[in-house]
C-alpha positions, 0 to 999 in steps of 0.5 A, a space after each residue: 461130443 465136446 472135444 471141438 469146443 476143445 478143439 477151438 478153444 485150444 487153438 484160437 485162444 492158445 490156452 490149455 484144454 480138456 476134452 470130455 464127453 463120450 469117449 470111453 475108448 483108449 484109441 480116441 483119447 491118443 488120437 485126441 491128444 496126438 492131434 492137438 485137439 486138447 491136453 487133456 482127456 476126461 473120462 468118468 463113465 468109463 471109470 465108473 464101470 471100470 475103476 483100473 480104466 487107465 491100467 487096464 488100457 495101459 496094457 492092452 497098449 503094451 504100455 509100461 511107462 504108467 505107475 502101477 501101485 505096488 499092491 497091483 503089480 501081479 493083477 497087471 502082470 496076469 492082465 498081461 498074460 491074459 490080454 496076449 491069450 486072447 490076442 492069440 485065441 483071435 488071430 
């Protein structure tokens, strides 16, 4: 709900932005980012009900260019895995 402030500030004052406030989705932090509204997204409900947010986004993207820490990698690969079963269950 504060992203306009952003949004405004961002572009009229030409200098760097974040964007907070009701956004839990990763859909919503790309569009926030790909539209310019602001350069940079806070979430922190969303990584308080869930710490591994960010991972957990990351693969339901398919996106692999986000650092995984060592102990994490086999937990990612299985929430890959279980992300596509699911995928195919719904279609």
């Amino acid at each position: 709900f504060q992203t306009p402030f952003a949004d405004q500030v961002r572009n009229e004052a030409h200098v760097s932005t974040m964007a907070v406030g009701n956004i839990y989705e990763p859909d919503h932090v790309n569009s926030i980012l790909a539209a310019g509204r602001a350069d940079l997204v806070a979430l922190a409900r969303p990584h308080l009900v869930d710490p591994m947010w960010t991972l957990r986004a990351a693969a339901q993207q398919d996106y692999r260019g986000v650092h995984v820490p060592p102990p994490y990698l086999g937990g990612m690969a299985q929430l890959a895995r279980n992300l596509k079963r699911e995928a195919e269950l719904k279609a």
